[in-house]
C-alpha positions in Angstrom: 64.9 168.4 100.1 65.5 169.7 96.5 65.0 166.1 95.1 61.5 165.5 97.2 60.2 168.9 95.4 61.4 167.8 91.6 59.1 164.8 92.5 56.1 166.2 94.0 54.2 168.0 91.1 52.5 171.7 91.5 49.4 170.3 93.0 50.6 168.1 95.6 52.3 170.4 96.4 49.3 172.7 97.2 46.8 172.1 100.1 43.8 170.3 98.8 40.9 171.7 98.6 38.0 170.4 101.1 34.1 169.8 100.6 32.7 172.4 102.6 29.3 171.6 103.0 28.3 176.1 104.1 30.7 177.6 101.5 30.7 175.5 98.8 28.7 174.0 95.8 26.9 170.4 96.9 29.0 167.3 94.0 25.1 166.2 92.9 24.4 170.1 91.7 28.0 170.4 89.5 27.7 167.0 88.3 23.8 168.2 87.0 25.3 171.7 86.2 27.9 169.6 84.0 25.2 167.4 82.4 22.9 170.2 81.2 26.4 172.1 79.9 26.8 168.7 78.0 23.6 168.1 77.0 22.9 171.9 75.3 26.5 171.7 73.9 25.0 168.7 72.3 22.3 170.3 70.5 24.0 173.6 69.6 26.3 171.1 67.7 23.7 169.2 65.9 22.2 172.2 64.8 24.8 174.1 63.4 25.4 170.3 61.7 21.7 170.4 60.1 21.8 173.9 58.8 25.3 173.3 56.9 23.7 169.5 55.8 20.1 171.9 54.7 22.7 174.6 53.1 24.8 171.9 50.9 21.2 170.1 50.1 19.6 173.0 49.1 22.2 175.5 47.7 
């Protein structure tokens, strides 16, 4: 029994979670969620990357 636990890791260990279609947050919506997150990560970083390129150009 010991050895069968070394080899399971934490989360087999743990019950999977379930889609449930009531309680919980529809796949399509976090997968759009996680796009926009991307996509506005995106431009913060290429504007804090053409204020230091304007800085070094100009200062």
């Amino acid at each position: 029994m010991a050895e069968a636990q070394k080899r399971m890791s934490q989360t087999t260990l743990k019950r999977r979670q379930k889609f449930h279609p009531r309680r919980d947050v529809r796949p399509a919506v976090l997968l759009q969620a996680n796009r926009l997150a991307v996509r506005v990560a995106a431009i913060v970083i290429v504007a804090f990357l053409a204020v230091v390129a304007l800085q070094l150009a100009f200062g």
